[in-house]
N, C-alpha and C positions, 0 to 999 in steps of 0.2 A: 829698739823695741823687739822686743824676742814674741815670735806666735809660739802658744803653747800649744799643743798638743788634745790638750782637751777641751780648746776651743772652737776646734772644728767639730761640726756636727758630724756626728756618725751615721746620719739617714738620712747624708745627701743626695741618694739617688732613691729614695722613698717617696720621695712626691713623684717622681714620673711614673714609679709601676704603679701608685694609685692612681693616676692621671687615666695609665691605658688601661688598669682596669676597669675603670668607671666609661671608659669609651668600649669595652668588648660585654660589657657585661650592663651596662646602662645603669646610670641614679636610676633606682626605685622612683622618684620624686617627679622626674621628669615625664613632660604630657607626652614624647614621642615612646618613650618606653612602654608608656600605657597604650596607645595607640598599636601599639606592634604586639602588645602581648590579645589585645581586642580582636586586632585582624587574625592573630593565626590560631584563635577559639573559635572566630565564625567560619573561617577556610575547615578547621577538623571538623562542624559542626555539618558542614555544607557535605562533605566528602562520605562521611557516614550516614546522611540521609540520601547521597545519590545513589548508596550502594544499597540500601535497601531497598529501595525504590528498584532497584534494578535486579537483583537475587528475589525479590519476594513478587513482585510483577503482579501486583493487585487489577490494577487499574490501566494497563497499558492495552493499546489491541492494534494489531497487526495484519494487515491485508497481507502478508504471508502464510496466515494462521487461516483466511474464509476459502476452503478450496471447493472450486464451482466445479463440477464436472457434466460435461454435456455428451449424450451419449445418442450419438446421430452417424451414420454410416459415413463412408467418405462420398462413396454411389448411389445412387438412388433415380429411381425410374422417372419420367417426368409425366404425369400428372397421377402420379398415384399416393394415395394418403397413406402414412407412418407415424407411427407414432414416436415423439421424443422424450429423451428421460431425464431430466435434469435434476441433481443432484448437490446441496451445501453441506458442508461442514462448518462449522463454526469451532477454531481448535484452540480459541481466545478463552485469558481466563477470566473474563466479563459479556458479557448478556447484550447481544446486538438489538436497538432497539428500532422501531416502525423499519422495519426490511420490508423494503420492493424488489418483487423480480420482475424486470423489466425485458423482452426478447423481441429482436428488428430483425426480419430476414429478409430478405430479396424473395418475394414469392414468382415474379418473372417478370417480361419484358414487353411496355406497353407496343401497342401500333407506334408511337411518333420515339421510341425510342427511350422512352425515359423506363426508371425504375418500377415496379407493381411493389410497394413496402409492405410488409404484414406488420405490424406493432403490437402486442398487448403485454399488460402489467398485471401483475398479483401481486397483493396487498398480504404480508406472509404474518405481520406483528411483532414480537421479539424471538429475536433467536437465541434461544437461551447457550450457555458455554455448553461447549463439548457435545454439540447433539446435532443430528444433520437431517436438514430438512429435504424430501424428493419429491419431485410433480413431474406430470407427464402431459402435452398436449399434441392434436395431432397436427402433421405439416402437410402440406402440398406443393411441390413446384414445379412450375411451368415454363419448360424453354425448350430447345435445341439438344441435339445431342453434341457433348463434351463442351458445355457451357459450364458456367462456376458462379455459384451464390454463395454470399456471407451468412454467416448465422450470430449474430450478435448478441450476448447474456449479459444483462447489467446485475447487481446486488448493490442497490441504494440504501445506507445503512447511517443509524444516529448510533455516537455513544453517549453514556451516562453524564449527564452535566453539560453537554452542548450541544447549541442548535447547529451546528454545521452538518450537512450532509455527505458521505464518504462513499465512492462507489466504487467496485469492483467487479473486470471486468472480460468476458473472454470470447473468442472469434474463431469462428471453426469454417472452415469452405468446404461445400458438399458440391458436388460436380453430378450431372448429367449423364447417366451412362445409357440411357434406352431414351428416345420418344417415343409417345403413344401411337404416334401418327407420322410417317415420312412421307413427303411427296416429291415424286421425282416427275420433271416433265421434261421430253424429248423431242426434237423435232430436226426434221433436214436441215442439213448444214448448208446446201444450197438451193435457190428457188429459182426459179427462170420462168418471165413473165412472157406472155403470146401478145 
């Protein structure tokens, strides 16, 4: 038996580059094709909404952006009243909403040792973007000289679309340079009884 010639196929290695191209480039027909082509339209989909989100900053707000400033000596006399200045920004580009300033100092130091607290809160409303709100109230403290009180400023703040409360917060220490009042008492070093 004689093989012709023209009985061998001539695209015998034509089924295998179909084979790998239908493995690199996927059947159309098949569900994982569809599945891959799904996933990387909601991955572009996801990626260009996170970049806007992020370049256009509608709705984001950052406790880097509310700068408090409190504007209180580092010295201060002890029992004489000052007045302090306290000072927000709001440098967010959304509208801080029911803002409380909250302020706790150490006004001085009882008889049995414990703290004398001052606490009071203002109710400020919303803070609108970009605008900075200032109040002033007067302090007094009471202690020692080169003793040291905290001054503590809260900003308790809602945003837009949720109940959760965010605060923001700053601590200043004002030290004692003068008392009003020193007592110094003296007496012999030694006594010899008769």
């Amino acid at each position: 038996d004689d093989i012709h010639i023209n009985s061998i196929p001539k695209n015998w290695d034509d089924s295998r580059q179909e084979y790998k191209e239908s493995l690199i480039l996927g059947d159309k027909k098949t569900f994982f094709y569809k599945f891959f082509l799904v996933a990387v339209g909601l991955f572009l989909i996801a990626v260009i909404y996170a970049a806007t989100q992020y370049y256009l900053d509608k709705n984001s707000v950052s406790a880097e952006k509310i700068v408090i400033n409190l504007n209180l000596p580092e010295y201060v006399d002890s029992g004489k009243e000052m007045q302090e200045y306290i000072s927000i920004e709001n440098k967010n580009k959304t509208t801080l909403e029911s803002t409380a300033l909250r302020v706790s100092y150490q006004k001085g130091v009882r008889e049995n040792g414990e703290a004398d607290i001052e606490n009071y809160t203002l109710d400020m409303g919303d803070l609108v973007k970009n605008t900075m709100y200032s109040t002033s109230s007067p302090f007094i403290f009471l202690g020692e000289e080169n003793s040291k009180f905290l001054v503590n400023v809260y900003l308790d703040y809602k945003i837009k679309g949720s109940n959760a409360v965010f605060t923001k917060s700053l601590q200043k220490e004002v030290k004692i340079s003068r008392a009003k009042v020193t007592l110094k008492i003296s007496g012999r070093e030694n006594v010899i009884a008769d």
